[in-house]
C-alpha positions as CSV (number, residue, x, y, z in Angstrom):
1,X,57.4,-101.0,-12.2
2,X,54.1,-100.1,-10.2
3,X,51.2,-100.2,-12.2
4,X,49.5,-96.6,-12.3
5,X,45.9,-97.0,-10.3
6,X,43.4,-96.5,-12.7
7,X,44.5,-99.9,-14.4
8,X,45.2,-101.7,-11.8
9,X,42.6,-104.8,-10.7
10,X,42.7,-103.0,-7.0
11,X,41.5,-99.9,-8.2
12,X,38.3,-98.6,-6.8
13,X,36.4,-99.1,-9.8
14,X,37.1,-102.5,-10.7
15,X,36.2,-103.2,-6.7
16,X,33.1,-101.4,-7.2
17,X,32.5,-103.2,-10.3
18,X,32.8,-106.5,-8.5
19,X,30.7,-105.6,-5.2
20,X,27.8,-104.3,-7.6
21,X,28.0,-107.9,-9.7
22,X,27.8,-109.6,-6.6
23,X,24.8,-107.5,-4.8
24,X,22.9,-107.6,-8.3
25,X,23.3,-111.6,-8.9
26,X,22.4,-112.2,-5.6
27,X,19.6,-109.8,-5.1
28,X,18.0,-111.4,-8.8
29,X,18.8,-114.7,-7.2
30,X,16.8,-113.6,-4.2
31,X,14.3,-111.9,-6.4
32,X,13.7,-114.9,-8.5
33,X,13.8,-117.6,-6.5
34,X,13.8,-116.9,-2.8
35,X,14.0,-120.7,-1.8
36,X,17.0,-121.4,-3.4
37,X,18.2,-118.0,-1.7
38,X,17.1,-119.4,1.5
39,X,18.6,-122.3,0.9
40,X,22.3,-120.7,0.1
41,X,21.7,-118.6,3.8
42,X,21.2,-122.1,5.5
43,X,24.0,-123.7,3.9
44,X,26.6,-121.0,4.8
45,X,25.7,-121.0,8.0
46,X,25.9,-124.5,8.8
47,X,29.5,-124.0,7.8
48,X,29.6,-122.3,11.3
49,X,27.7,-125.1,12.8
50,X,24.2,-122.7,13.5
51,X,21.3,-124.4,11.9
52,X,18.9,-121.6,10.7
53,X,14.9,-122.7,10.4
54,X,12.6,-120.0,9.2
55,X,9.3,-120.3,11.5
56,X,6.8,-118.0,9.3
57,X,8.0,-119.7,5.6
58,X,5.6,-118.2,3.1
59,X,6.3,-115.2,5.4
60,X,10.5,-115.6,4.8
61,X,9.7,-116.1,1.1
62,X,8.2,-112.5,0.9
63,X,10.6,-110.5,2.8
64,X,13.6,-112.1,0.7
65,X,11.9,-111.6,-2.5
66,X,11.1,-108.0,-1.3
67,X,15.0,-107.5,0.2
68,X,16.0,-109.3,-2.8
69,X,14.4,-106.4,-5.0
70,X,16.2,-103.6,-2.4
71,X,19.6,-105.2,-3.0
72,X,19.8,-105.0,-6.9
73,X,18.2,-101.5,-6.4
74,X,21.3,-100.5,-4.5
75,X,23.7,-102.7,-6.8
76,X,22.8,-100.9,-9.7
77,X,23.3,-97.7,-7.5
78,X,26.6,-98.4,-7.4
79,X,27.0,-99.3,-11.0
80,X,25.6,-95.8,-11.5
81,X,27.5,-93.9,-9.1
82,X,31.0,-95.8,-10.1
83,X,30.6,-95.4,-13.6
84,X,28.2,-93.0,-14.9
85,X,28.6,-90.1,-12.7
86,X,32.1,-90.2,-12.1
């Protein structure tokens, strides 16, 4: 028996849900300590062997704390807009 789609872990809440979680941990990661952001960015993409070297650092620390700050804006966006209003 199908389950109906308001309960089911597919359904566009419980996606939404997810997507916001993610956005807001890693915007407060981003936020909080930009390094260690920087860091995770570097690491992922030496899994597709591209080495990424910032050439302004104090300059990268800023704009990820400061996109860091926009991305937990917009996850908790989401977290409004999926659950509150609807």
């Amino acid at each position: 028996m199908q389950c109906p789609l308001s309960s089911c872990c597919m359904s566009p809440k419980f996606v939404f849900l997810g997507i916001g979680c993610l956005g807001f941990a890693l915007g407060l990661l981003s936020v909080v300590w930009p390094q260690r952001s920087i860091g995770l960015y570097q690491w992922m993409m030496e899994r597709f062997n591209w080495k990424v070297v910032p050439i302004d650092l104090p300059r990268e620390v800023r704009n990820t704390r400061v996109l860091g700050v926009a991305l937990a804006a917009l996850s908790l966006a989401i977290f409004y807009i999926a659950f509150v209003r609807f």
